[in-house]
C-alpha positions in Angstrom: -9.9 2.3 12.4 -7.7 -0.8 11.4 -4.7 0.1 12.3 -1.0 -1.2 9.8 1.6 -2.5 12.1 5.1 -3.8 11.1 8.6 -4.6 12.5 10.3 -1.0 12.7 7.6 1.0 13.0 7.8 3.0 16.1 11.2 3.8 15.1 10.1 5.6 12.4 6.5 7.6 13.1 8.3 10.3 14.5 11.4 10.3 12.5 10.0 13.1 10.2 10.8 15.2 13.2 14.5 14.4 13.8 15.4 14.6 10.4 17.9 18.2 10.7 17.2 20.9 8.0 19.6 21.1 5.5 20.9 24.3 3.6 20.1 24.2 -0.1 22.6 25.1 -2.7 22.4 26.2 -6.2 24.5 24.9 -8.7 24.4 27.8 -12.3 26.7 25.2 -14.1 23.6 22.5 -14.0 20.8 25.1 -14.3 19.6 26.0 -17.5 16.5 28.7 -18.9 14.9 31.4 -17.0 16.5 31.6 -13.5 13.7 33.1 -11.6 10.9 30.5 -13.1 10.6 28.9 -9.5 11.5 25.7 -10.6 13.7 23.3 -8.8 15.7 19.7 -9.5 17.2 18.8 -5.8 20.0 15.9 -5.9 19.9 14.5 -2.8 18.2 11.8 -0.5 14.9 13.0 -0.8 13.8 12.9 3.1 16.7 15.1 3.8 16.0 17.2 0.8 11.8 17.6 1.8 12.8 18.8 5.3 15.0 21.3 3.6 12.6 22.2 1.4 9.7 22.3 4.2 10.7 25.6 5.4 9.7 27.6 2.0 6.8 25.6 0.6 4.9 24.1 3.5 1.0 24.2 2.7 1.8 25.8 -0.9 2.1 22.6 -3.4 -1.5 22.0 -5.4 -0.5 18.7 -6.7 2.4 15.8 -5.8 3.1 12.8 -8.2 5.7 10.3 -6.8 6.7 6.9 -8.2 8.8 5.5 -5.6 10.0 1.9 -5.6 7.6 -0.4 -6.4 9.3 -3.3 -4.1 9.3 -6.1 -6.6 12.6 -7.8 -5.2 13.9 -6.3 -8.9 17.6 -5.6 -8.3 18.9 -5.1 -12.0 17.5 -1.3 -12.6 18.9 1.9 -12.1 16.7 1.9 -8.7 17.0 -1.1 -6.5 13.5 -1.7 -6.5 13.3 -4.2 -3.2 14.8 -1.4 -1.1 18.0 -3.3 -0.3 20.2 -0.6 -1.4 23.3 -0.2 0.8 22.2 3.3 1.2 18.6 2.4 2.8 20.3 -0.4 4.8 22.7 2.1 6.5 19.8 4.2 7.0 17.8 1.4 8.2 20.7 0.7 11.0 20.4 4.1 12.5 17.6 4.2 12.4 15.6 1.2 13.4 18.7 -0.3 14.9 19.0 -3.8 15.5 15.6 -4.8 14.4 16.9 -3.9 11.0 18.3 -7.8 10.2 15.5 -8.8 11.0 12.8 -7.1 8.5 11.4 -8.2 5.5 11.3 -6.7 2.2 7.9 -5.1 3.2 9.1 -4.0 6.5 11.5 -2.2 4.8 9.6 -0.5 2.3 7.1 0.4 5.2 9.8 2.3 7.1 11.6 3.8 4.3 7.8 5.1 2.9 6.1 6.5 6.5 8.9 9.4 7.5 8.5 10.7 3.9 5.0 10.5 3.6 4.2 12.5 6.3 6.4 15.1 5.1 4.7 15.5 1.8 1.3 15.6 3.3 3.0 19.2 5.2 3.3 20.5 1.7 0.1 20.3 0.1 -2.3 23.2 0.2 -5.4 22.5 1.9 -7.3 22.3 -1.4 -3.9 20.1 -2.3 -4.0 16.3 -3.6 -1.2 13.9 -4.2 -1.3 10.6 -6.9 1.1 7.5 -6.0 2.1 4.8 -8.7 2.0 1.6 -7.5 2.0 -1.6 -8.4 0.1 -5.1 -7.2 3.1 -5.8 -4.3 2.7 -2.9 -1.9 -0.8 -1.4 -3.2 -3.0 -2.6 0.0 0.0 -1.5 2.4 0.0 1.8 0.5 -3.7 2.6 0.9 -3.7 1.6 4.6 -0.1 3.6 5.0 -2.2 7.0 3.6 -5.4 6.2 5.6 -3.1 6.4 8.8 -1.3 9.2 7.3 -3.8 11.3 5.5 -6.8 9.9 7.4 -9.4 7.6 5.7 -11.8 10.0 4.9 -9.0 11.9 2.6 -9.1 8.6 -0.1 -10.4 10.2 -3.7 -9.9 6.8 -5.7 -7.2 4.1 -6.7 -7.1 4.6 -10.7 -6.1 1.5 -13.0 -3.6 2.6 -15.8 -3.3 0.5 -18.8 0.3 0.6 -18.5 1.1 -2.2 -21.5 -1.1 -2.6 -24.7 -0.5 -6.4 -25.2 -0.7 -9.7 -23.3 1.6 -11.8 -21.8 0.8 -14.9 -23.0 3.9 -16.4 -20.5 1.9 -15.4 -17.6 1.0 -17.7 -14.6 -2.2 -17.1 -14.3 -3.3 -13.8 -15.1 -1.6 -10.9 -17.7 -0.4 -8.4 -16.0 -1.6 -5.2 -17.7 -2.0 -2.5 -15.4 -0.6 -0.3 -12.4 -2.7 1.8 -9.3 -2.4 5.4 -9.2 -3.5 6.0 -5.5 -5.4 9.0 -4.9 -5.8 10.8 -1.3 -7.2 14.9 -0.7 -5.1 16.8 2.2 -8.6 18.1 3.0 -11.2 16.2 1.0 -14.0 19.2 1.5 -11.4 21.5 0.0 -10.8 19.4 -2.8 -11.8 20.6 -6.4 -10.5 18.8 -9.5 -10.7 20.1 -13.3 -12.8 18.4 -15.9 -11.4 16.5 -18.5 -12.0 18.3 -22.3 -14.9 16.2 -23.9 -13.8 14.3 -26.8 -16.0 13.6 -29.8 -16.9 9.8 -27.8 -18.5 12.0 -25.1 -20.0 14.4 -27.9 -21.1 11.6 -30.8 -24.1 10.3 -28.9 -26.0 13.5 -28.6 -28.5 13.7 -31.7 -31.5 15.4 -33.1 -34.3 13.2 -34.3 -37.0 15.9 -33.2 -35.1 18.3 -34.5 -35.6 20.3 -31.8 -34.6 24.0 -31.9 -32.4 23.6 -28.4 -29.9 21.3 -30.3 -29.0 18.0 -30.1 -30.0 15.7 -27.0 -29.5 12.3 -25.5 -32.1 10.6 -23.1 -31.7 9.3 -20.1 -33.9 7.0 -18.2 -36.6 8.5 -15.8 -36.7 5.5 -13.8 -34.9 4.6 -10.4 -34.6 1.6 -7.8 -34.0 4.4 -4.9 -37.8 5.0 -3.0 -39.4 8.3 -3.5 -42.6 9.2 -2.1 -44.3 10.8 -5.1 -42.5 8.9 -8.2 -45.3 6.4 -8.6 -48.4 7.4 -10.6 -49.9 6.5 -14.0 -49.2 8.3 -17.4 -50.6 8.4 -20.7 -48.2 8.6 -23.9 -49.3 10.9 -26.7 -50.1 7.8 -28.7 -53.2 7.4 -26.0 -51.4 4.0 -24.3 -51.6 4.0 -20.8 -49.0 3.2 -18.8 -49.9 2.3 -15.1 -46.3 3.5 -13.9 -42.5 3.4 -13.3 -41.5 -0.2 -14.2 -41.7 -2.7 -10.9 -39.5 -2.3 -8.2 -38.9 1.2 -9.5 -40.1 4.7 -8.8 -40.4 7.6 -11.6 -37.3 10.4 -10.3 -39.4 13.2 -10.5 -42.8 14.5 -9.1 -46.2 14.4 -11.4 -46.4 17.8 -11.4 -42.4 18.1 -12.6 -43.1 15.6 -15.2 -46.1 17.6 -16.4 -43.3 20.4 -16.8 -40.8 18.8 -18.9 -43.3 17.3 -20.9 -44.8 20.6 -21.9 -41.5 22.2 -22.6 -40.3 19.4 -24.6 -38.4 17.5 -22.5 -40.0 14.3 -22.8 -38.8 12.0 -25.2 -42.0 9.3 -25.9 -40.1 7.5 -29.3 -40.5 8.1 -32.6 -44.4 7.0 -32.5 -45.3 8.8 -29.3 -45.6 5.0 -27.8 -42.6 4.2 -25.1 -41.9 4.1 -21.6 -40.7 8.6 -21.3 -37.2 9.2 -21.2 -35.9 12.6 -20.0 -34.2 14.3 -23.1 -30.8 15.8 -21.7 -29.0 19.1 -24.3 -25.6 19.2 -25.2 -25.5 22.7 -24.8 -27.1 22.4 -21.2 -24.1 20.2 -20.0 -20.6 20.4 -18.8 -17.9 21.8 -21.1 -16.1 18.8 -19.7 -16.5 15.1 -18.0 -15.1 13.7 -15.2 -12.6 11.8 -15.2 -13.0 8.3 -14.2 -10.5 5.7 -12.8 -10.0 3.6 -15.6 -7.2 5.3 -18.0 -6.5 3.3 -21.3 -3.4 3.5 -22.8 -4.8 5.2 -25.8 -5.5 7.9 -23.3 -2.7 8.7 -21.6 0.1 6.6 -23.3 1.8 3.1 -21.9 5.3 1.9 -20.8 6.8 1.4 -24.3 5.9 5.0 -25.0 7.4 6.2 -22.1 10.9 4.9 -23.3 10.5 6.1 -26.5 10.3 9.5 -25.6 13.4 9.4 -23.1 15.2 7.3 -26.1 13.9 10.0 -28.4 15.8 12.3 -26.1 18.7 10.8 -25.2 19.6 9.2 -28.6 22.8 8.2 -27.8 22.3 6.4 -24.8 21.6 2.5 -24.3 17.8 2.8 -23.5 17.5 0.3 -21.2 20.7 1.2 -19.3 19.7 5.4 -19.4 16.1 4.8 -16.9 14.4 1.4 -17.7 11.2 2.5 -15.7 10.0 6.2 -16.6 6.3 7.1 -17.2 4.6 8.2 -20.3 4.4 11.9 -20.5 0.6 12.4 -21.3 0.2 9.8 -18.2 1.6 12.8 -15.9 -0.2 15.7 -18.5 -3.4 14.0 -17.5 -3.2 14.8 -13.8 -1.8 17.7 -14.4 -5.5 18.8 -16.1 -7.3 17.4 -13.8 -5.4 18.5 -10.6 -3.7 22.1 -11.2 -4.3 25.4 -12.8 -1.9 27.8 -14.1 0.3 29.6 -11.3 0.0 26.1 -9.3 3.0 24.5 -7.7 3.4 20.6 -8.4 5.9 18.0 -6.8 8.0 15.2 -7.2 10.2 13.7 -4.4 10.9 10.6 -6.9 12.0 12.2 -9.7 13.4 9.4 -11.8 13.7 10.6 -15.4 12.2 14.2 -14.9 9.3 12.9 -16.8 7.1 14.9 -14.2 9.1 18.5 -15.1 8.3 17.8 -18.6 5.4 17.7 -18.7 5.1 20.9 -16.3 6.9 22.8 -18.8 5.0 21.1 -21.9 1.6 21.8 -20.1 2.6 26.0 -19.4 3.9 26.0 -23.0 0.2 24.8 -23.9 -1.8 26.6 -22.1 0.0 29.4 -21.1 0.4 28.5 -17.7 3.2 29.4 -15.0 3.0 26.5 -12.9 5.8 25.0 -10.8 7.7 22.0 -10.1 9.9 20.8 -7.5 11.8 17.8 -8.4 14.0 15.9 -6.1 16.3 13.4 -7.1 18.6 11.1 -4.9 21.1 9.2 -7.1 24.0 11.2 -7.6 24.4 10.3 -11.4 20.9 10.2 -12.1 20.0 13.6 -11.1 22.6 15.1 -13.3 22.9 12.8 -16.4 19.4 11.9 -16.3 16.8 14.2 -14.9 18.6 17.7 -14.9 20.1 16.7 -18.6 16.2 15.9 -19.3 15.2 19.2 -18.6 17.9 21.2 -19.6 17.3 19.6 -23.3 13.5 20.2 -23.2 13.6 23.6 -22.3 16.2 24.7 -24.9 15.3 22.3 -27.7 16.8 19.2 -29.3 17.1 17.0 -32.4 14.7 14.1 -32.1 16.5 10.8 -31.9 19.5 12.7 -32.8 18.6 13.4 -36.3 19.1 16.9 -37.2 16.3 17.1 -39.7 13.8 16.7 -36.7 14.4 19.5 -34.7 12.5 19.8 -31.5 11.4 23.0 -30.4 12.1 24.1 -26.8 9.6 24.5 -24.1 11.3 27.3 -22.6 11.1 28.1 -18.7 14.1 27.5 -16.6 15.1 25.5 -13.2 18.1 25.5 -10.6 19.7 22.9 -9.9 20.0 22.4 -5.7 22.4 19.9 -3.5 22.0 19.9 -0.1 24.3 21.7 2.4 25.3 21.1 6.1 22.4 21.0 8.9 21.0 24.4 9.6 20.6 24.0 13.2 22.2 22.0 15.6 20.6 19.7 18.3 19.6 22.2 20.8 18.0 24.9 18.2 20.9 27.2 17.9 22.6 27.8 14.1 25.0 25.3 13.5 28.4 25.9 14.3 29.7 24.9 11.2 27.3 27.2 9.3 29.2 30.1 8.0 27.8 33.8 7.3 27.5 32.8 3.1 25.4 29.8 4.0 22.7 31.1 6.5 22.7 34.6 3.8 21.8 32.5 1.2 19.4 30.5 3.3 17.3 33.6 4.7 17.1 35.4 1.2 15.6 32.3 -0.4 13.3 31.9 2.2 12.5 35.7 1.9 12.5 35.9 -2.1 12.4 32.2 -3.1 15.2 33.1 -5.5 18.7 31.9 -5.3 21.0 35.2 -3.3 23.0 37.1 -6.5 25.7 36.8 -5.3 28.0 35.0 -2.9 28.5 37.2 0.4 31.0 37.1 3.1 29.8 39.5 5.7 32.1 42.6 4.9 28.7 44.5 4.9 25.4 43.4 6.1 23.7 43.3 3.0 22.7 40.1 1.6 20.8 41.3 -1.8 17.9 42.2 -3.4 15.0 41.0 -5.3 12.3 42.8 -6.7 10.8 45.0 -4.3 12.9 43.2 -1.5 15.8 43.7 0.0 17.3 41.6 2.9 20.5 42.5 5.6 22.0 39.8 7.8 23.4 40.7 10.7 25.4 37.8 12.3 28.8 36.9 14.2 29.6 33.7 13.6 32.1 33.2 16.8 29.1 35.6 18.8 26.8 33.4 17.2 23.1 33.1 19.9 24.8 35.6 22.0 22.8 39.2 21.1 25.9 41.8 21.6 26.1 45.3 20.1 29.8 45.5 19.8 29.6 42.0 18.3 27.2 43.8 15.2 24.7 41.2 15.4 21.9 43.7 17.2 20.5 46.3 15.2 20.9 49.3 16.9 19.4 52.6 15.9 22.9 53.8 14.6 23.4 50.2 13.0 20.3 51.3 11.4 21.6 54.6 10.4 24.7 52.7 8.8 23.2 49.8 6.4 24.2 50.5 2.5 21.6 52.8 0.7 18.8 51.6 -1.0 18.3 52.0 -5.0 16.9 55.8 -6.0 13.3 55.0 -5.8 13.0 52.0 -4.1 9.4 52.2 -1.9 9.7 48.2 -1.3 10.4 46.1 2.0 13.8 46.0 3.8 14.1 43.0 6.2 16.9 42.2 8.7 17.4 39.5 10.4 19.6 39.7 13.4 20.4 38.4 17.0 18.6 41.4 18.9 16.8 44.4 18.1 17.0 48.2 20.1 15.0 49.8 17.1 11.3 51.3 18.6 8.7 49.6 16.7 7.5 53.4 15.3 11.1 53.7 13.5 11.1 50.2 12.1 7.8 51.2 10.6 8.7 54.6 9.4 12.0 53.4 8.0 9.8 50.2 6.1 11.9 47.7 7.8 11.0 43.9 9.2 13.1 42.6 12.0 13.6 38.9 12.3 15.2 37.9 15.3 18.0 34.9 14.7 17.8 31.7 15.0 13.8 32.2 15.9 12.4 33.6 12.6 14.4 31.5 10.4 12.3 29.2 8.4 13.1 25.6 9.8 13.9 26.9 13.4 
């Protein structure tokens, strides 16, 4: 297989690796709606912030939309869109090193794409499928970036989206009217996608004109250029013409003895005087309750760029429109993979958050349909991801005033998310919990990896219990100055009389009890009777 090569590379194919987990932290002042929805908006670099994340939803995300810099060399938006940021060039420096003054816009774009792409192919679910925008400048390194990545074999299509409705007449040579959505299957044989509903186009060619009792029909030709054995042989219309065979160079796509079938039951469509070449009459009410989708999406589909501003300006009506996000997409462009990629209770992702345009429409999708699906959002721009994407969401879900006119009120979606930052690194370079990790932090870290839910309430180790959730509850036992040394009198092991000692359960509670610790003198029989789940520290802690 052709292989991509660029200046930086080996610095960064393995990178995905050193990158240190990060705690996660829950902000309630940014949050907003249903706390335990599932959903997520992380501010933070977003490499950092998917290693963080890997730990609880590795191999569980249906569907992950991105729209990261399209590398134009545009410098005047919200998103430095040649990757020249000061931020990616200090990255850049540790990481490549040296070599770094001497790459080129592409190079850098190439190194700064690789580490996280292979991080969001360790989220999808097998049956899982991710959708890049692109544009003309880095579409061919894109596609052989994911062939190396995702493997060739894993490419599903490259979709054209009508992103403008006009023409530039100002153009050089040719108008610029559309984008790529790139397309690649974590395990293309697992891969299922929805149909799209049919629309009265799909529905208006299908008549009657034998009114036949089976509804109406449209015909299809029963001709083909592809060799087959028994597809030649003469015919006779009902008119009494006869017809010699298929037409030259072609073969008829079904048997003499099939044909003989259809014809009897009807299926034969000969023309209005019994006199043409046969068609095969096809029902409506014999075919898909939906068509597949194709990769050509018009903007009368799925909506353009101008429409996508609108409906952030309809939002934010007292913001500068250009100056709020000058590049978001068009909601129904997002709603439309949505349909054809996810069902309800599926978990959908977005390491480029932008304008939250991508958590919209998961929330305007499960207020359609009913749905509980998921998003993950990440976020990297420290005023973006408040102002912008959380303030998005926040409005959406509890309703708002449509360009800031109170007579057009805008329902909310309802749902809910939390809004994450990222914390210090979990674990330090040789495995062990970081020494600057205190007993709140890895608490909170082990009971959302446990629960997926945020921990109740801040703890500080007085008592071993970290909280509960559901039919869940979850103890920590840790020293922090004992901390990877297993030691009884230290209370990190759990002893049978530590055991004895942890806070009493709810009356009635028949669910799981799981404690994580630094050692464990408890006989497997006990911890079985007593409907507890050791986890030994720092092994069983999701990222270790």
């Amino acid at each position: 297989m052709p292989e991509l090569n660029w200046i930086g590379k080996n610095a960064v194919v393995n990178h995905h690796r050193e990158v240190p987990y990060r705690l996660v932290h829950c902000d309630s002042e940014l949050s907003a709606g249903d706390a335990d929805s599932g959903n997520l908006l992380v501010q933070g670099d977003n490499l950092e912030a998917l290693k963080a994340l890997l730990p609880y939803y590795a191999g569980k995300v249906k569907c992950i939309y991105i729209d990261p810099p399209y590398n134009t060399g545009n410098e005047n938006w919200v998103y430095n869109d040649n990757v020249n940021s000061a931020r990616i060039k200090q990255w850049l420096g540790k990481i490549v090193g040296a070599q770094a003054d001497d790459l080129s816009r592409h190079d850098k774009w190439l190194c700064m794409m690789y580490p996280r792409l292979r991080l969001l192919r360790e989220f999808l679910r097998e049956d899982g499928v991710i959708f890049i925008s692109i544009d003309d400048n880095e579409l061919h390194h894109l596609i052989l970036l994911m062939n190396e990545i995702f493997g060739p074999t894993a490419y599903v299509s490259s979709i054209a989206w009508q992103k403008v409705f006009g023409r530039n007449n100002t153009a050089k040579f040719i108008s610029d009217t559309h984008e790529h959505i790139v397309c690649f299957a974590r395990n293309i044989k697992a891969l299922e996608l929805n149909l799209l509903e049919r629309g009265e186009g799909e529905d208006s060619r299908y008549k009657n004109p034998d009114s036949d009792p089976r509804g109406p029909w449209t015909s299809s030709d029963l001709s083909a250029r592809n060799p087959y054995s028994l597809g030649v042989y003469p015919l006779r219309t009902p008119s009494g013409r006869e017809i010699e065979g298929p037409p030259a160079g072609r073969y008829w796509t079904v048997s003499k003895e099939n044909f003989e079938k259809l014809d009897a039951d009807n299926r034969i469509w000969w023309g209005t005087k019994g006199n043409n070449f046969p068609r095969l009459k096809r029902f409506l009410s014999e075919v898909a309750q939906g068509v597949i989708p194709n990769s050509l999406w018009m903007h009368s589909e799925v909506g353009h760029n101008q429409e996508a501003k609108q409906e952030v300006g309809s939002i934010f009506h007292e913001a500068n429109r250009e100056t709020l996000f000058s590049t978001p997409k068009p909601k129904r462009l997002i709603r439309r993979i949505l349909q054809i990629a996810t069902n309800p209770g599926d978990i959908v992702m977005d390491s480029f958050a932008g304008s939250g345009t991508t958590g919209h429409a998961v929330l305007d999708m499960n207020k359609q349909d009913g749905g509980n699906r998921q998003f993950i959002l990440v976020e990297m721009d420290e005023k973006i991801a408040p102002d912008t994407t959380g303030e998005r969401l926040r409005r959406v879900i509890n309703g708002y005033h449509k360009g800031g006119d109170v007579s057009k009120p805008v329902e909310g979606l309802g749902g809910g998310f939390r809004y994450c930052r990222l914390g210090t690194p979990l674990f330090d370079e040789f495995g062990d919990i970081d020494g600057a990790v205190s007993f709140s932090d890895l608490a909170a870290h082990v009971f959302f990896s446990e629960t997926g839910a945020p921990i109740p309430q801040r703890v500080d180790g007085s008592t071993p219990l970290v909280g509960q959730h559901g039919e869940q509850i979850v103890y920590l036992l840790y020293s922090e100055p004992e901390q990877g040394f297993a030691r009884e009198e230290a209370g990190n092991v759990l002893t049978p009389d530590m055991l004895a000692s942890l806070p009493d359960t709810p009356e009635g509670f028949e669910g799981e009890r799981v404690v994580y610790a630094e050692g464990c003198t408890v006989s497997a029989d006990r911890l079985k009777t007593e409907g507890i789940v050791f986890k030994q520290i720092p092994y069983s802690i999701q990222g270790a």
